[in-house]
N, C-alpha and C positions, 0 to 999 in steps of 0.2 A: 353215447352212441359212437360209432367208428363211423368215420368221415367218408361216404361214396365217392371217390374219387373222379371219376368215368364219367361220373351223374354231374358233378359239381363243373367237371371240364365244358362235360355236352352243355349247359346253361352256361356258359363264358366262353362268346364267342372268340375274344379277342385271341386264346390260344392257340385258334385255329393259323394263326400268321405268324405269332412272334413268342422269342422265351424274355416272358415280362420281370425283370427282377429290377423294378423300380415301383415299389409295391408304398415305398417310404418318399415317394412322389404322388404317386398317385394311381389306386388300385385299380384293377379291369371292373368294369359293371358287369353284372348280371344280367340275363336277357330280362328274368323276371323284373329287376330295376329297370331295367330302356323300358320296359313295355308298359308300369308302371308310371313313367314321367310322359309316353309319348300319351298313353292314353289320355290322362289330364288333359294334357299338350289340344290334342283332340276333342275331347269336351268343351273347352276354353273356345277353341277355334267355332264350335257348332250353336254353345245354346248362350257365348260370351262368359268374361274370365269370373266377374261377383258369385254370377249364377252357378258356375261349374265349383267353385269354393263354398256356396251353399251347399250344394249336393253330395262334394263331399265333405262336409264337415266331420262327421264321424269319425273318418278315415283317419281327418286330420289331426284329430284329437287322439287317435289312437298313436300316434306318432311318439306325444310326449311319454305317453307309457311305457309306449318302447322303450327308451330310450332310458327313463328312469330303473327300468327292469333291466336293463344293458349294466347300468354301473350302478347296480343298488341302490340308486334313491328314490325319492316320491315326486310323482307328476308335477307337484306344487317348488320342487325346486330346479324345471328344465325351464330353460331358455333358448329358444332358437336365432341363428346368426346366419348372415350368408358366407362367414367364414370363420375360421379359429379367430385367429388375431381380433377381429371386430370383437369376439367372445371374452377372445382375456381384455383389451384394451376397457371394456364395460367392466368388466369385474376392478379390472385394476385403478381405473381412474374414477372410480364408486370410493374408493378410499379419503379417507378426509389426515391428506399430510399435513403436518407441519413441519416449519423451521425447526432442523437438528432431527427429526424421524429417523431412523433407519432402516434401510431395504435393505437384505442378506437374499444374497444369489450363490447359486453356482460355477464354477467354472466352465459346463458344460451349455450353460443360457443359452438360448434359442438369441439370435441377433434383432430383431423384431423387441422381444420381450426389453432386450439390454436398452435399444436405443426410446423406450417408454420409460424406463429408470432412469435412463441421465437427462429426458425431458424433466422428467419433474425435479430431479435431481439442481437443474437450473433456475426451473421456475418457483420453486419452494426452497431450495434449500436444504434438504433431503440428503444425505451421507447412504452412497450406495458402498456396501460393501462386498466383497465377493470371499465366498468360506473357499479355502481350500478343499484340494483331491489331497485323498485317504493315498498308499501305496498304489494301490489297486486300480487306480485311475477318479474312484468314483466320489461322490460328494463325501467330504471326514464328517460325519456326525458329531465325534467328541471335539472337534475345532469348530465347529457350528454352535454347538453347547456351548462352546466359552467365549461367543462372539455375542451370544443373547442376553441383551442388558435391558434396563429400562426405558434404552431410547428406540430399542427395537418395533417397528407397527406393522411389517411383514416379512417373512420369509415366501419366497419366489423361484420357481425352479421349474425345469424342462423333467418328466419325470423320463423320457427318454431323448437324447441330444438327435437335431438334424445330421449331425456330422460323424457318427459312430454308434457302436452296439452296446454300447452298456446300458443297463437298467438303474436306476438311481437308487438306493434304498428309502421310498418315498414313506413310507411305515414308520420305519425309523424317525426320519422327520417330524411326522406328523402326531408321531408322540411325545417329540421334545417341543413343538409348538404346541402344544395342548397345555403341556407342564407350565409353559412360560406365559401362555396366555395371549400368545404374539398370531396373530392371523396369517394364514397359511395358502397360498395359490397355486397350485400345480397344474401346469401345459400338461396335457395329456394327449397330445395330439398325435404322437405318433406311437403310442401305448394302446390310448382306445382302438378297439378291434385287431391288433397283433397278439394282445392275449387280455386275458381276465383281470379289471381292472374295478376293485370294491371302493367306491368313496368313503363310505365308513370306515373299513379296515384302515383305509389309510390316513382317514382323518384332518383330509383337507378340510379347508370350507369353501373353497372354491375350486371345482375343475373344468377345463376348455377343451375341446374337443373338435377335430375336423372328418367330415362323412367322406371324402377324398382320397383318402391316404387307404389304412389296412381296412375300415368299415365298408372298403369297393361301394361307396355310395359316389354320388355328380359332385361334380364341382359347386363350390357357388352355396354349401353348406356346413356347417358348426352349431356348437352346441355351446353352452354354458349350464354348467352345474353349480347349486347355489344351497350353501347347508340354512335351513330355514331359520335357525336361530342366529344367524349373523346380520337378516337382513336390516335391520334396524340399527346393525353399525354402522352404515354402508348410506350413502348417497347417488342412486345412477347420475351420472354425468350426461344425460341424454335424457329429455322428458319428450313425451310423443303420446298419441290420442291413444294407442295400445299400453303406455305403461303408467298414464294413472287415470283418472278421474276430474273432470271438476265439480268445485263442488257450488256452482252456482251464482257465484260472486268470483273474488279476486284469487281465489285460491283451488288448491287441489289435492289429491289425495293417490300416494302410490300405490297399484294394487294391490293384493293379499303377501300374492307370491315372488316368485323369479322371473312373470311374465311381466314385472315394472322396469327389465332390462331390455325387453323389446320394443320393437315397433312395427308400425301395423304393416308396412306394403313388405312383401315378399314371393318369391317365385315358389307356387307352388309344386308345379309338377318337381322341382329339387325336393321341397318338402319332404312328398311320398315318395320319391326316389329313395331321398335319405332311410324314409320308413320303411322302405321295402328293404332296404339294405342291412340294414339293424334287425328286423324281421329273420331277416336270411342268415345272420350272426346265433341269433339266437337260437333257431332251430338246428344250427350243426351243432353249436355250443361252444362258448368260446375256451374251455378247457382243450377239448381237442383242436379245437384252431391253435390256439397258443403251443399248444405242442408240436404240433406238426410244423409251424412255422419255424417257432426256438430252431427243432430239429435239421431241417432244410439251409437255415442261417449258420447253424454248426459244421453242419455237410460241406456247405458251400466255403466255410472260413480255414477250418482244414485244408481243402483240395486247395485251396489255395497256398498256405501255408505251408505245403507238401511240392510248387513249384519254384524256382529255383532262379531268383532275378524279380519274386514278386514279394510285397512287405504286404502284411498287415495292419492296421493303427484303432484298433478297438480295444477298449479299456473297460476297467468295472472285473467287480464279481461274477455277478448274474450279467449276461449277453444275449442279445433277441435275434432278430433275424435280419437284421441289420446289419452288414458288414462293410470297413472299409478298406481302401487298397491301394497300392500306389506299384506302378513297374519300376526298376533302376534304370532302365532304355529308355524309357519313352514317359512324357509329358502325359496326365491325368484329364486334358481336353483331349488330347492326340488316340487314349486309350478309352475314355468312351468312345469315343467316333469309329474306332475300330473294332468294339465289340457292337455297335450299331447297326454297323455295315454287315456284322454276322450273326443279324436279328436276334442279338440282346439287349433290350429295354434298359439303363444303367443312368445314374443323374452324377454331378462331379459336385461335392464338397465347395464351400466358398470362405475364403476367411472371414469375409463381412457379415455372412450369418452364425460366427461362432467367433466372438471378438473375444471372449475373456478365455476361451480354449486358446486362441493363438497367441496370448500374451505368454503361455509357456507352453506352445506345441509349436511348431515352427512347419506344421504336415500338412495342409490344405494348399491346394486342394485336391482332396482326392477324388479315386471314383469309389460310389454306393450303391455297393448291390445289395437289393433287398427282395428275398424272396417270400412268398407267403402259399399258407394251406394249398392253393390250388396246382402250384407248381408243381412238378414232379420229380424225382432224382434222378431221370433221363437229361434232363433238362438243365441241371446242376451239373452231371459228368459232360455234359454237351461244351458250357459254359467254360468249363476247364479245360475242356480240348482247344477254344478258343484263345482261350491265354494262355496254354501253353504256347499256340505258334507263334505269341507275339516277342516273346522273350528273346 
């Protein structure tokens, strides 16, 4: 289908104030999402919260589906979070290390993710190693291939970085971890809902996901995708009344599926928010999301690239809508605050969220603009007339 533009605007309100291109922070809602969480919100408040999570039960259950239907999998392998990181940190501390394992990263790791590796890294023992960038910026697959040994028990990667536009070639990966037999966990937090993202294709067996970012779901929600054949390698690190059973006596029993990573209290109107947001992906379709945004992120990294005192520092093959930037005048606090002030939505790059990038990038922090489907190319030549006058 071709994307109603006009249609997609008038349901986001937030367009009406600002050119939002911090999409890779955290996307505009949908009226239908607000109206979604407030109704709950609403319900909660009138017949009490058990009872309104009764009533909608359905609803809620329709959520996982979504959501499986988002990224190719089956309802039996979604898990819900109140945020990414809760998401990976379940998947990732489910793993049973030992003394001498190896964890194999990226240079481009999420900081969050890094500083869960050299926990365990400490506490077990654990040799984290980081594969180099290929030319191109992006993860070397064949120096990855020759880092996979026997002591290997995961490979671990951001499949798009907080801090720039590259795409990782996660595919790739996920079929030299298959080869090797070595368990596989991809961040997909800032991939999920910026474009079309197949679990299977890519052959994780676990991916994490935030409803915040390009999914323009509430804050306060995540996801975990869980391939059902690994669950029995895996130990959740967190037991709770939602994720197993007793069985009577002194013991207990993990549930069937993915729902053994959960636990019972959470906000629902996020819930359905999240569901209504995912909802809302899938009926444009994320093919045309993905393009148009790719698009808009191209638009916007040219015109930049086209002004004259401004750098670029996006890396990789493939590149999304994700772009980073830096002035030679002026300090990357100094130059969000400035495009702020000229109602551009814009977040700044940190080193400490991209510790093994800055061990050979020396460029944080930048500013990240990130535009998505709903923006317009008025709104990107706008953006540029902006940073022109700051040069």
């Amino acid at each position: 289908m071709t994307l109603d533009l006009e249609a997609i605007r008038r349901d986001t309100p937030g367009v009406r104030g600002v050119t939002h291109l911090n999409n890779a922070g955290a996307g505009l809602l949908s009226s239908r999402t607000l109206a979604a969480m407030v109704d709950h919100l609403g319900l909660e408040a009138t017949i009490g919260g058990y009872e309104a999570e009764n009533a909608r039960r359905a609803e809620i259950e329709a959520v996982y589906h979504s959501i499986a239907r988002l990224v190719g999998g089956r309802r039996d392998e979604i898990a819900l979070f109140d945020n990414s990181s809760h998401a990976f940190n379940a998947a990732f501390y489910s793993i049973r290390f030992q003394k001498g394992d190896r964890i194999i990263t990226a240079r481009s790791e999420y900081g969050s993710n890094v500083l869960a590796y050299l926990q365990v890294a400490q506490r077990s023992g654990v040799e984290v190693v980081v594969a180099p960038n290929d030319p191109s910026g992006q993860i070397d697959v064949d120096a990855l291939s020759g880092l996979v040994d026997d002591r290997t028990r995961l490979i671990s990667m951001s499949h798009v970085p907080t801090g720039g536009g590259l795409v990782n070639p996660a595919a790739e990966v996920g079929q030299l971890a298959r080869r090797a037999g070595v368990l596989y966990l991809l961040d997909a937090t800032q991939s999920v809902g910026q474009f079309p993202v197949d679990v299977n294709a890519i052959g994780a067996d676990f991916v994490t996901a935030t409803g915040r970012k390009f999914l323009r779901g509430p804050r306060g929600t995540g996801f975990l995708w869980v391939r059902h054949e690994v669950l029995d390698l895996v130990d959740p690190f967190v037991n709770d009344i939602e994720a197993s059973t007793w069985d009577g006596a002194r013991g207990f029993q993990w549930r069937s599926g993915a729902q053994r990573f959960e636990t019972w209290e959470r906000s629902y109107s996020n819930v359905l928010g999240l569901g209504s947001a995912v909802d809302q992906a899938l009926e444009y379709g994320m093919e045309e999301i993905g393009d148009r945004a790719i698009r808009l992120g191209d638009l916007l990294r040219r015109g930049l690239e086209g002004i004259s005192g401004v750098r670029t520092h996006d890396l990789g093959v493939d590149r999304c809508a994700i772009v980073t930037a830096s002035l030679d005048r002026m300090d990357s606090a100094e130059f969000a605050q400035r495009l702020g002030e000229n109602g551009v939505n814009v977040s700044v790059t940190d080193a400490e969220h991209s510790q093994f990038d800055s061990e050979v990038r020396s460029v944080h922090p930048l500013v990240r603009l990130s535009p998505h489907y709903y923006n317009t190319e008025a709104e990107i030549e706008r953006t540029l007339e902006v940073v022109s006058a700051l040069v």
